[in-house]
N, C-alpha and C positions, 0 to 999 in steps of 0.2 A: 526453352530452358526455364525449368519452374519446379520449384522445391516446396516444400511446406516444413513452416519453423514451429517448435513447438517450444513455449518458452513455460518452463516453471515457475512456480512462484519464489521471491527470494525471503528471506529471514535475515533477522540482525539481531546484533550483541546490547545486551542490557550493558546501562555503565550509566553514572549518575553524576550530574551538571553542577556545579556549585554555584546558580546562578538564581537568586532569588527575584521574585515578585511581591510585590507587596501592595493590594489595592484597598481602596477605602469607597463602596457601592455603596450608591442609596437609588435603590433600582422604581423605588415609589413617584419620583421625580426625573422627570425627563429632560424637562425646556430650557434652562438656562444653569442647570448642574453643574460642575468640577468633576471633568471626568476622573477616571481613578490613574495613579499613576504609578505609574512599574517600576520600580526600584534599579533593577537591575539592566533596565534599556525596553524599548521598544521592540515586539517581535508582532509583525503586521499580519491579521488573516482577512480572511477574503470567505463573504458568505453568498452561495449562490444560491436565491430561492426558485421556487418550482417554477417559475413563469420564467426560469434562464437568465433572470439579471445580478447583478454580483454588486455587491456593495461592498465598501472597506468597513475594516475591524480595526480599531488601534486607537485603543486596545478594545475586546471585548467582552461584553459580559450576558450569563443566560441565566433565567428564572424558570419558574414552573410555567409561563404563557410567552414568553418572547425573549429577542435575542436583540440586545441594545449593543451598536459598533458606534465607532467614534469616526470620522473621515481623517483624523489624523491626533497624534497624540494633543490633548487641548482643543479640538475643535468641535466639531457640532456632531451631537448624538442624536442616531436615529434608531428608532425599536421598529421591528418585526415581528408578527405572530411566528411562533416556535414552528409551529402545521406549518409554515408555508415554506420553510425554510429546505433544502433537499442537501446542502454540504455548506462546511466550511474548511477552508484550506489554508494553515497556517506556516507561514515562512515567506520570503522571498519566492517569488513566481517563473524568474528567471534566473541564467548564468548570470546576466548581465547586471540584476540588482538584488544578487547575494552580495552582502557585504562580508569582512572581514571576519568582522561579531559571531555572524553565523554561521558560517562556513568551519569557525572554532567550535560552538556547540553542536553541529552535525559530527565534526572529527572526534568532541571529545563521547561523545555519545557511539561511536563506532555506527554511525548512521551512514559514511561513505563506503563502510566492507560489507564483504559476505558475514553473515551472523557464525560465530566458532563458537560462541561461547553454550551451555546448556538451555534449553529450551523444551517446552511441549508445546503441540500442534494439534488441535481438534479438529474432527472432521467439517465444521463447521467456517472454518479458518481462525479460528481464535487463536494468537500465539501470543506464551506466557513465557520469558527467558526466569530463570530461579532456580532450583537446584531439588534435589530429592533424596530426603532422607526420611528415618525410618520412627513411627511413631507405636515406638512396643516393637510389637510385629507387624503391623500395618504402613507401609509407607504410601509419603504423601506429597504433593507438590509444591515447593513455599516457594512465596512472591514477596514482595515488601507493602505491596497493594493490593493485595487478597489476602484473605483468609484460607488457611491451609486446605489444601485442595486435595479430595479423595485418588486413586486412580481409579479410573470408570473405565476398563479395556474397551467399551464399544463406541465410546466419545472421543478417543484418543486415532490420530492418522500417525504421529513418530514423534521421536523423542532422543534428545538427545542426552548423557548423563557425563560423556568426558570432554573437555574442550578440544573442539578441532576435528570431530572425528566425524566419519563419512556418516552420510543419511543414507542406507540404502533404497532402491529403486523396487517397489512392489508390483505385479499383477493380477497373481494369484494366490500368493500365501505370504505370509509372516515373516520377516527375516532379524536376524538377529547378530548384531556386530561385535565381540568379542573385543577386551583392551589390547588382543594380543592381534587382531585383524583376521582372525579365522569369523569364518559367517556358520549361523543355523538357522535353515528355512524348518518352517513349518507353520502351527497354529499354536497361538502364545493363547495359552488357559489361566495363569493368573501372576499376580506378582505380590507376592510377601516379602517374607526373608529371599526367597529364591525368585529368580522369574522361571518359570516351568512353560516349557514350550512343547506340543506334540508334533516330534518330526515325522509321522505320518506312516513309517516303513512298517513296511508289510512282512518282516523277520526281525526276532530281537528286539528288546526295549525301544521302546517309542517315545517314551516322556523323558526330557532330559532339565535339569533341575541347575540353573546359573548362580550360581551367585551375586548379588545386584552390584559390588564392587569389580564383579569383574564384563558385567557389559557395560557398551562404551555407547553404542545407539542401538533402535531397532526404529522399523517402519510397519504398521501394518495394515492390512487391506479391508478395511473398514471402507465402507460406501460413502466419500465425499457427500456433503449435504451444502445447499445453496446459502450463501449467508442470510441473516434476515434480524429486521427490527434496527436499533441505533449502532452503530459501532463506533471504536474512538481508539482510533493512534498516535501513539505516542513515542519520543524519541527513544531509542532503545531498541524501538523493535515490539513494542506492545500491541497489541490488537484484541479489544476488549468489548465486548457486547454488553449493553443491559436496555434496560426498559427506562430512562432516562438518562439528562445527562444534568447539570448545573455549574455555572460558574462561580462564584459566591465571592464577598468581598473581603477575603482572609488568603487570597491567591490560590486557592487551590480548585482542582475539576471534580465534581464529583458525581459518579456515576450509581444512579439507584436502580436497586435489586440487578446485580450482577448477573447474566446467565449462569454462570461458574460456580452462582450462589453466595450467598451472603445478602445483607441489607442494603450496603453502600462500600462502593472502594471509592476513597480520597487519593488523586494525587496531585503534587506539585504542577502549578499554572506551566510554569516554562518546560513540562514535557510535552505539552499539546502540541500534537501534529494536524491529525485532520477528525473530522468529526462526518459519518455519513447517519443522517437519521432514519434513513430506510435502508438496507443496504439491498432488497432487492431492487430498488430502483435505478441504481448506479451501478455499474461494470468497470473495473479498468482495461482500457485498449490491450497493453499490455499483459493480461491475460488471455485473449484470446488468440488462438494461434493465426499467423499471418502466410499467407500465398508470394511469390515475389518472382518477378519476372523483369524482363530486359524492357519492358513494355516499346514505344514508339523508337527507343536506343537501341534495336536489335543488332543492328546493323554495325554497332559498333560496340557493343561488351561482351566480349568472349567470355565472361562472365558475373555473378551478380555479388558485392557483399552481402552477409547475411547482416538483416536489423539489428542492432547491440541494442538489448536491455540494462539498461546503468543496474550495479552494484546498490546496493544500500536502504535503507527503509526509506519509504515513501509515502504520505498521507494517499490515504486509498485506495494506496498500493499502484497508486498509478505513477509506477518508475516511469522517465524519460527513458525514449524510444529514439533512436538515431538512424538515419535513413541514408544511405551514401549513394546519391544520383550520380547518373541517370537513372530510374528505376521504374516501377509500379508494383504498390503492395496491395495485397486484397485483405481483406479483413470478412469471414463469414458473420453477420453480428447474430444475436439468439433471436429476435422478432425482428418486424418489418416496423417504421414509423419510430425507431428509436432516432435522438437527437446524439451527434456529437461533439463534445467540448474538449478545446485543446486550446492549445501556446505555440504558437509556430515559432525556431528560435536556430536564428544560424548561429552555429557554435562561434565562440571567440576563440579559436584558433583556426577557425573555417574564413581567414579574413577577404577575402577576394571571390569566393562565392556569387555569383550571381543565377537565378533560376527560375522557374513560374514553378510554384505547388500547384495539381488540379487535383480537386476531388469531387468524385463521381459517386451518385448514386448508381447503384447498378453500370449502367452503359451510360448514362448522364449527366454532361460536365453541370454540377453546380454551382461552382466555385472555382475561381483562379485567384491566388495573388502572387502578387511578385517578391520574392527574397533577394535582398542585397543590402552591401556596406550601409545603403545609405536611408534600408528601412530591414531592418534584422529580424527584429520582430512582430506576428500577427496575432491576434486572439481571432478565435475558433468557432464558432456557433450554428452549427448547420442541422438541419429535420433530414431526415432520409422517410421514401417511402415504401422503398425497397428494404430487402435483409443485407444487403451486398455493399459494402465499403471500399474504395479504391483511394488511392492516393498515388498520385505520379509528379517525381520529379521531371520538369523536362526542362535539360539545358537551353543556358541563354547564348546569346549571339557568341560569346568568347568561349566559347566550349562546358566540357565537362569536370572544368576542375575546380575542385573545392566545393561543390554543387553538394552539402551537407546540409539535411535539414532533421530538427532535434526536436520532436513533439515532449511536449513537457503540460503534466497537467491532465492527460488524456485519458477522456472516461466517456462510455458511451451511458446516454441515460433513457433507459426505458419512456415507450409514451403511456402517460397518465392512467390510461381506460386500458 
């Protein structure tokens, strides 16, 4: 019994936090400093540099050569060279130490739903939520953090212009969603006043000429391309590339020479989510499609739930992944010798759970630990020297119930060479 899941990527709704920061950097001085303090509360990141060790942020702050974190709001700051640095991960790391606070900015931020609200999506993974209106005859994509953005048909993967409305699913041609839910395939040639699509028929008029008020979404079949260089998410649902990044001591992030173009986008400190400075180096789990089987439980599941990918924007994009044992998932990864990082985390409604997590390289127990009440939680860090990822729930002495384990955090990361 073995299925292959293909999970999508997810998108979310821009919506703006009233929730200020306020810091006072003097990034010259390290040693016995007054770190900067945040006005509006502490929000904790976590930087993982390339040699796999993770040091706290709280608060923290980046320059043009390194990235200075505090190990707790007031306490001792420690800088890092910028190069060595591979992510930083900003928020609460578990269910279990989100706080209240937070879990308010992720809601009010629509960071817990499916994204409805308008957005574009590059082939690159760049998504931009803003709206599209018309400059003359030329429309264009406004953000409140960009500078107005051309439409480049061949950089564009889908788009959405009405709130709520389907994305359609591409393979081989263009398709195009109507406010009224009527679809047209073909090949979209340009978009001014009209979006003009060529439906391809081999009798009768082929170019058909929309209205831009009256399309609602389209998707088209532009050739995905691999992310690359810095990237930086932010709550909302933003996912932004440039050729740096900077924290500065006026609370805000700022990212230089944008891919998207322009000089510099500024935004507010308390939308940072995660920050990848290479983004080929890092993969989310969650995007790779997963294998799943009844693994050494054969014997006793007539059948398998499928992995849930939580809703919501995620720094990374590495959604929590939820695993309902007894099971074994295989994960193909893209090369051999990649490392994997993860959060092992039995849900707080998962209360009576008990279980041993294995993961395998290829055929290869590397790793067991144990999951229960009375250790919930594991962090992650394992080399593979294989391409081949497995993970197997296998129940504990009192069965198979509640046997939930929630990887949160989960990024495979390329090896160096």
């Amino acid at each position: 019994m073995t299925r292959r899941i293909d999970h999508p990527p997810t998108h979310r709704l821009l919506a703006v936090i009233p929730l200020a920061l306020a810091m006072a950097i003097d990034v010259q001085a390290q040693d016995d400093r007054e770190p900067p303090r945040p006005v509006g509360g502490s929000i904790p990141a976590r930087i993982l540099d390339q040699d796999l060790n993770e040091h706290p942020a709280d608060p923290i702050v980046i320059d043009a050569t390194k990235i200075i974190g505090w190990d707790h709001p007031g306490g001792i700051p420690k800088a890092l060279p910028i190069d060595s640095a591979l992510t930083v991960m900003v928020g609460p790391a578990t269910e279990r130490s989100s706080t209240p606070e937070w879990r308010f900015i992720r809601k009010r931020a629509g960071d817990q739903d499916e994204l409805r609200g308008p957005y574009i999506r590059f082939v690159d993974g760049q998504l931009i939520p803003g709206s599209l209106f018309a400059d003359g005859t030329t429309p264009r994509w406004r953000n409140a953090w960009l500078h107005d953005l051309p439409i480049d048909l061949d950089r564009i993967s889908e788009m959405r212009l009405i709130d709520g409305a389907e994305i359609p699913l591409v393979e081989d041609v263009d398709e195009v969603i109507l406010a009224n839910g009527d679809r047209i395939r073909g090949l979209i040639e340009s978009i001014g006043a009209d979006l003009v699509i060529d439906r391809m028929k081999e009798t009768g008029p082929s170019l058909a000429r929309i209205p831009l008020d009256r399309v609602a979404s389209f998707a088209m079949v532009n050739p995905n391309e691999a992310p690359q260089g810095m990237n930086v998410w932010f709550l909302g649902g933003h996912r932004i590339a440039g050729a740096g990044i900077r924290i500065g001591d006026d609370g805000y992030v700022r990212i230089d020479h944008p891919v998207l173009g322009g000089d510099m986008a500024e935004v507010p400190l308390e939308f940072l989510r995660g920050i990848v400075f290479n983004a080929e180096n890092v993969i989310p789990l969650a995007s790779i499609p997963v294998t799943i089987d009844a693994g050494v439980a054969a014997w006793l599941r007539p059948w398998i739930p499928e992995p849930t990918i939580s809703l919501g924007n995620w720094p990374l994009d590495a959604a929590p992944i939820r695993l309902d044992g007894p099971l074994l998932a295989t994960w193909q990864l893209p090369v051999a010798g990649c490392t994997l990082r993860a959060i092992v985390e039995l849900p707080i409604d998962s209360t009576r759970g008990r279980f041993d997590l294995i993961i395998r390289d290829d055929q290869r127990e590397i790793l067991r630990v144990s999951i229960n009440p009375e250790n919930p939680v594991e962090e992650i860090m394992v080399p593979f020297t294989s391409d081949r990822l497995s993970i197997e729930i296998e129940m504990g002495d009192d069965g198979p119930f509640m046997d939930v384990a929630t990887l949160r955090e989960a990024i495979i990361i390329r090896p160096r060479n």
